[in-house]
C-alpha positions in Angstrom: 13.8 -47.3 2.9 16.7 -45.2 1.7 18.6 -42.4 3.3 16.5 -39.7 4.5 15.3 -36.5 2.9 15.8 -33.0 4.5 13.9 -30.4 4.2 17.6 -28.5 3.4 20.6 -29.2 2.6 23.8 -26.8 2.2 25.7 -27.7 -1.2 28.9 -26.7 -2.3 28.3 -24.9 -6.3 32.1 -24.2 -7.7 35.2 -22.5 -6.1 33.5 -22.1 -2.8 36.6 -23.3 -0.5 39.1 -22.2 -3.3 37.8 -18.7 -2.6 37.8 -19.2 1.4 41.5 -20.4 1.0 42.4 -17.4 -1.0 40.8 -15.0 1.6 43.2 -16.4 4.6 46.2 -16.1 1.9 45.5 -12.5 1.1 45.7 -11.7 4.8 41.8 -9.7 5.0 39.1 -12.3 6.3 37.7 -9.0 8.7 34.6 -7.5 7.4 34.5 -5.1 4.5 37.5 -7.0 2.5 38.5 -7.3 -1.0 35.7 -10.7 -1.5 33.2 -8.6 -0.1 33.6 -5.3 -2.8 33.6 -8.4 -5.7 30.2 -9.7 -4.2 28.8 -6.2 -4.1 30.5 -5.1 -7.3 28.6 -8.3 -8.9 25.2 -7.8 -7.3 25.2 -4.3 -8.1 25.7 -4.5 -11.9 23.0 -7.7 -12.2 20.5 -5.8 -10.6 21.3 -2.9 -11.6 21.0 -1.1 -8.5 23.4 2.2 -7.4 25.0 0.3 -4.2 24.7 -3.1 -2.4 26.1 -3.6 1.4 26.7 -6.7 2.7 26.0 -7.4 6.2 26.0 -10.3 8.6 22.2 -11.1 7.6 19.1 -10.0 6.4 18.1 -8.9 10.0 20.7 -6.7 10.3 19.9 -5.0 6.3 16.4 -4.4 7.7 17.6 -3.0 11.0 19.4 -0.4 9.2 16.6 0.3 7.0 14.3 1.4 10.2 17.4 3.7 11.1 18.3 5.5 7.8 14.3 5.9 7.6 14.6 7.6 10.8 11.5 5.1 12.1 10.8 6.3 15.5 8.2 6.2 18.4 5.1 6.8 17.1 5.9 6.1 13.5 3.5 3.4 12.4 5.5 0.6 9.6 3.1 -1.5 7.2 3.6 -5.1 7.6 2.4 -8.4 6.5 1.5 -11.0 8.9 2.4 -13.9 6.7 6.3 -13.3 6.9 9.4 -14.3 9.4 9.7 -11.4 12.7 12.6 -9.8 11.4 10.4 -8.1 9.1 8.6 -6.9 11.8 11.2 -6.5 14.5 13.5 -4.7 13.1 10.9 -1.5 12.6 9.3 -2.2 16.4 12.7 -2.7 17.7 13.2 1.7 17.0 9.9 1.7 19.0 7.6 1.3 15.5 3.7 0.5 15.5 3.6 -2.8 13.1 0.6 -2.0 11.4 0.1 -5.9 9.5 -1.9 -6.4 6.7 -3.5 -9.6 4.9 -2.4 -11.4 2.0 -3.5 -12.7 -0.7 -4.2 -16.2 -1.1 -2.8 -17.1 -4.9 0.8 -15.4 -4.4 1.1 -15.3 -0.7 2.3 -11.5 -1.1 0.7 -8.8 0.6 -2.7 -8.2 -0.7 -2.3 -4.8 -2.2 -6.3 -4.1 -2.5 -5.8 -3.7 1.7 -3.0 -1.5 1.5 -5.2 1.9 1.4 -7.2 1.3 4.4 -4.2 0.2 6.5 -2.1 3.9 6.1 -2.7 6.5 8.4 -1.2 9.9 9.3 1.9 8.5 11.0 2.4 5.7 8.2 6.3 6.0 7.6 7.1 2.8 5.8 5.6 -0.3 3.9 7.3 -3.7 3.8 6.4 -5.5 0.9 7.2 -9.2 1.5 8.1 -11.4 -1.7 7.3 -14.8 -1.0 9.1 -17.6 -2.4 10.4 -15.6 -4.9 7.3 -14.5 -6.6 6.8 -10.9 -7.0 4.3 -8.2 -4.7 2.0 -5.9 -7.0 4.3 -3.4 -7.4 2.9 -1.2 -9.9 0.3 -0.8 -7.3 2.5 -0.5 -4.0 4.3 2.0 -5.7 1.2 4.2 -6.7 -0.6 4.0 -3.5 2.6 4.4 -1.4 3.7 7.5 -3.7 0.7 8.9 -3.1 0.8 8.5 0.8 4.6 10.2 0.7 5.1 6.5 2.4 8.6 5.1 1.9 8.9 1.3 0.6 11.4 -1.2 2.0 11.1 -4.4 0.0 11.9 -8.0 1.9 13.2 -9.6 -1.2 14.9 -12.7 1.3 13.6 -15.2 -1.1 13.7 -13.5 -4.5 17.3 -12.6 -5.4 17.3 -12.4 -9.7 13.4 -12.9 -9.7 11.9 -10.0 -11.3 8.4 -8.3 -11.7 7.4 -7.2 -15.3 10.9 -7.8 -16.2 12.3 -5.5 -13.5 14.8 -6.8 -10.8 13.1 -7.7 -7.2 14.9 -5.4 -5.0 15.0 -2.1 -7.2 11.4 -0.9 -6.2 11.8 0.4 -3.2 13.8 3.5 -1.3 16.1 0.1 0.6 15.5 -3.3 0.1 17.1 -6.5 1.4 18.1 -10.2 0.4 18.9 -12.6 3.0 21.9 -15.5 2.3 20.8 -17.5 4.7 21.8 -21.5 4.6 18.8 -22.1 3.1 18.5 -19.3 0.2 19.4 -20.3 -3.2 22.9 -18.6 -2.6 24.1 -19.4 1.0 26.9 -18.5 3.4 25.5 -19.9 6.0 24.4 -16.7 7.4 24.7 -13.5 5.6 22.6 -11.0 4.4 22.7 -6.9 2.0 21.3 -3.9 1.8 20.2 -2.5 -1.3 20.4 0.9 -1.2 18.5 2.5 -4.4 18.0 5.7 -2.9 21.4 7.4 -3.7 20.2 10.6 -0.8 20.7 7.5 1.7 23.8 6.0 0.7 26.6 7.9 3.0 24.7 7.5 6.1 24.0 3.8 5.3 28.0 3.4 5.2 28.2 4.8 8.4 25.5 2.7 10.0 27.5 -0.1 9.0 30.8 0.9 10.1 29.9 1.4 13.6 28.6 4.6 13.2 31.6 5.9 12.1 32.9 7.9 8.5 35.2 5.1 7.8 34.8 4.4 4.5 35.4 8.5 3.7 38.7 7.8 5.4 39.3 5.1 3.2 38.6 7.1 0.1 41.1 10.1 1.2 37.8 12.0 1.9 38.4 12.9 4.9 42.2 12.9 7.0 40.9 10.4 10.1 37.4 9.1 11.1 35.5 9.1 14.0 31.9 8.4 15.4 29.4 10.7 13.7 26.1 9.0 13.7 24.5 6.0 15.5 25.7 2.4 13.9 27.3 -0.7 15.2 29.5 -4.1 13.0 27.0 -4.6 10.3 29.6 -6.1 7.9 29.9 -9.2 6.5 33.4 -11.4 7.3 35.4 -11.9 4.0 35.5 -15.4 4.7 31.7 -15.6 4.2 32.1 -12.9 1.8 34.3 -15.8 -0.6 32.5 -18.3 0.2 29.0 -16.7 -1.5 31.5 -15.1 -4.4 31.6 -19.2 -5.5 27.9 -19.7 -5.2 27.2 -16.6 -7.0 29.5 -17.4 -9.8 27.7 -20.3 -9.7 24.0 -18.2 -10.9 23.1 -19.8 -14.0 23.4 -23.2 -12.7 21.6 -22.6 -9.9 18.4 -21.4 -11.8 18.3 -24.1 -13.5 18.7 -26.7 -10.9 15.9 -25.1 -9.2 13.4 -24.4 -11.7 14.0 -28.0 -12.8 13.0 -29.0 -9.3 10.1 -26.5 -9.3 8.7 -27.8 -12.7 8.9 -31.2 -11.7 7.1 -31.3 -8.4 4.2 -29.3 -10.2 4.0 -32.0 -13.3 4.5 -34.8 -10.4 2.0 -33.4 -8.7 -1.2 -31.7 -10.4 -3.4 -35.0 -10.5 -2.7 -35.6 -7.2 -3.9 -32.4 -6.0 -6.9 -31.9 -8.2 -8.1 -35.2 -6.7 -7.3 -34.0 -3.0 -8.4 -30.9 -2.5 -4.8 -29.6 -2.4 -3.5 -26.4 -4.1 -0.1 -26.5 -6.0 2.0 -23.0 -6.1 0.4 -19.8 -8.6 3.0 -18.2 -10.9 1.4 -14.6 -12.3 2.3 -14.2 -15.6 4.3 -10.9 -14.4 6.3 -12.7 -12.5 10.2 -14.1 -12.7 10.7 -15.9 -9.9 13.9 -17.1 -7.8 12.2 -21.0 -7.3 13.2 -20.6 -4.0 10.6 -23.1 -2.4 7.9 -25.3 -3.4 4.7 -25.4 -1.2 0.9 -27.4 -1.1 -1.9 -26.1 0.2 -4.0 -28.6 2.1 -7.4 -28.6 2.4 -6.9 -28.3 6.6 -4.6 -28.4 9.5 -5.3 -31.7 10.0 -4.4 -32.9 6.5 -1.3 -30.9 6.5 -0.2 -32.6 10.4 -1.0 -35.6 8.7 1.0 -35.2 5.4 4.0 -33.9 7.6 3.8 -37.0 9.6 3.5 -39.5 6.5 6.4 -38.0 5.2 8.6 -38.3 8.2 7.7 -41.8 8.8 9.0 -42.6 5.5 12.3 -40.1 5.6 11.3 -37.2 4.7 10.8 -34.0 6.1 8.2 -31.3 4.8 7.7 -28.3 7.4 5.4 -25.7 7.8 6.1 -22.3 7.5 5.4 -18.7 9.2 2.7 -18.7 12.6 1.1 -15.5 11.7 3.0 -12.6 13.3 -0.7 -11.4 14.4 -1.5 -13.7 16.9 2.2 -14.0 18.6 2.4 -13.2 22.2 3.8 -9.8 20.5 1.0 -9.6 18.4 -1.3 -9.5 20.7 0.4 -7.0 22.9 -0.6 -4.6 19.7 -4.1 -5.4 20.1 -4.1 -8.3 17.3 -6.9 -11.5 17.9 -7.4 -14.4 15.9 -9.9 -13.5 13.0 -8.2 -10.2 12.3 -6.3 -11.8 8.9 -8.0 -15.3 7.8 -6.7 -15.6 4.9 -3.2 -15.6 7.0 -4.7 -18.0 9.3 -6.1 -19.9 7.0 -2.4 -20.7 4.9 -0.2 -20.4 8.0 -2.8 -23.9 9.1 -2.9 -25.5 5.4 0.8 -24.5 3.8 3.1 -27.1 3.4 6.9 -26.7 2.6 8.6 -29.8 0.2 12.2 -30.4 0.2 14.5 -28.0 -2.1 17.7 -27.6 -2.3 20.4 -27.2 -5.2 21.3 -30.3 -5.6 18.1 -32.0 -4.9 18.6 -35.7 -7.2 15.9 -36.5 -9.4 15.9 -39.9 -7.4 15.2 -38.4 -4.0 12.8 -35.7 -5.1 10.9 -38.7 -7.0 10.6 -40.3 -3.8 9.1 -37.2 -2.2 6.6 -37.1 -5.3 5.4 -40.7 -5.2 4.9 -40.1 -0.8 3.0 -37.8 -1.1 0.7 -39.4 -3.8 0.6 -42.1 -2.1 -0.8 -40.5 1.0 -4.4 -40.3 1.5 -5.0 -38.8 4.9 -8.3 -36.6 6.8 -9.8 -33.8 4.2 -11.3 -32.1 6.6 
């Protein structure tokens, strides 16, 4: 058997270290440095948003968001249960009901046609997730959150440069977020923005950032010193990290079309293999861009899939699962939550099956994963 297979694997793209090395020569590698305004600066005019932040993840962009929402007690926040906690904790954390909502079982998203039922009076916010890259229904979000007076704070960690009806991921909503986690298609290490498209919440968000302090004013000869004027805490991102994800981002075009290669190529490799298993491969709407962040397979069951995982990792390679439905957590059920409240959740949280995928994924090695898996013939039921 050769080496082994990982389920990820951090690459270097381009100028990655070259950028790193420049950072320590320029004497700024604190937060808030000259790397981290070119990152912004870049993001901002591809997505054509009004300003990006970087912070020191995703977790930290969606914390904010619950802040400069003013999400308080009694406030209740729209949720999928399909998603990582973040989404979730970051609302409960400024003492938020998590209202969660099912999703739909061809994208994964947040089924929209659930949305209407799940607002009430004290609805403040919806958190669209978009899974794997693949669009949420926005056109109908946006109609049935407009007319609710219900902000929208989109979870775009997986969809940086997808787009939905040819209109960026990330620019729907009042805030929205992108995570640059190791294993996003852009990386450093840990990392994460805000994407403020709401220019009303803008200063605030710059204070949030900065500690809770008008900083950045001082910076901009606004203001003659600064101080603490709001709540906040160190939600910037180090310039060291800040280079490093300048070189991957530079790095953009290849990167889509490493991954869609990858993406493309597990489908073809395959779609015989699943129509004769019972398995479902990955649905693309034709609205959708996506990022090709991840590649997934639906199993008929939970035993299939715990049998799949474990053929694969006897042979070197390791496929994973992916969320346990936020619902039935030990949190969950302090809300009131009980299995059966979200099956189709439950049903792809027990079937779903993550593949290896990573940018520089060889043909060789994702060949191997292909010919595994059709070579595997384990329970159906």
């Amino acid at each position: 058997m050769s080496g082994k297979i990982p389920f990820n694997r951090p690459s270097i793209l381009g100028r990655e270290l070259e950028l790193v090395q420049e950072a320590i020569s320029g004497g700024h590698i604190s937060g808030n440095g000259p790397f981290a305004k070119r990152v912004e600066s870049l993001l901002e005019r591809e997505l054509g948003v009004p300003r990006v932040l970087l912070t020191p993840s995703c977790t930290h962009a969606l914390e904010m968001s619950a802040i400069l929402l003013d999400i308080g007690p009694g406030d209740e926040v729209i949720v999928p249960s399909f998603t990582f906690v973040s989404t979730a904790n970051a609302f409960a954390m400024r003492g938020a009901r998590i209202t969660f909502v099912d999703i739909r079982p061809d994208t994964l998203n947040l089924d929209e046609t659930k949305l209407r039922a799940a607002i009430g009076p004290r609805t403040k916010a919806i958190v669209p997730v978009h899974y794997a890259g693949i669009g949420c229904e926005m056109d109908e979000i946006l109609k049935i959150s407009g007319e609710a007076g219900v902000s929208i704070v989109e979870d775009n960690a997986h969809g940086l440069f997808a787009a939905w009806k040819n209109r960026n991921l990330g620019t729907f909503g009042r805030l929205a977020t992108q995570s640059f986690h190791e294993t996003k298609n852009f990386s450093s290490g840990e990392g994460g923005a805000l994407l403020v498209n709401d220019p009303a919440l803008l200063e605030r968000a710059e204070i949030l950032r900065d500690k809770g302090t008008d900083r950045s004013r001082f910076f901009r000869g606004e203001v003659d010193k600064y101080s603490w004027v709001d709540l906040g805490s160190s939600w910037v991102m180090s310039d060291l990290l800040a280079a490093f994800l300048l070189g991957q981002l530079e790095q953009r075009e290849r990167v889509f079309v490493a991954r869609r290669r990858i993406w493309e190529e597990y489908k073809e490799g395959l779609e015989d293999w699943a129509m004769q298993n019972g398995a479902v491969l990955p649905s693309m709407p034709p609205e959708a861009s996506p990022s090709f962040h991840m590649f997934q397979v639906m199993m008929p069951s939970l035993a299939s899939r715990q049998a799949l995982i474990r053929h694969l990792a006897e042979n070197g390679i390791l496929g994973v699962f992916h969320y346990v439905p936020l619902h039935l957590s030990e949190m969950g059920r302090r809300l009131g939550y009980a299995p059966g409240a979200f099956p189709e959740t439950e049903r792809v949280s027990d079937q779903l099956l993550r593949l290896p995928f990573y940018n520089d994924l060889s043909r060789a090695d994702q060949n191997r994963v292909i010919e595994e898996i059709v070579r595997f013939r384990g329970p159906s039921k």
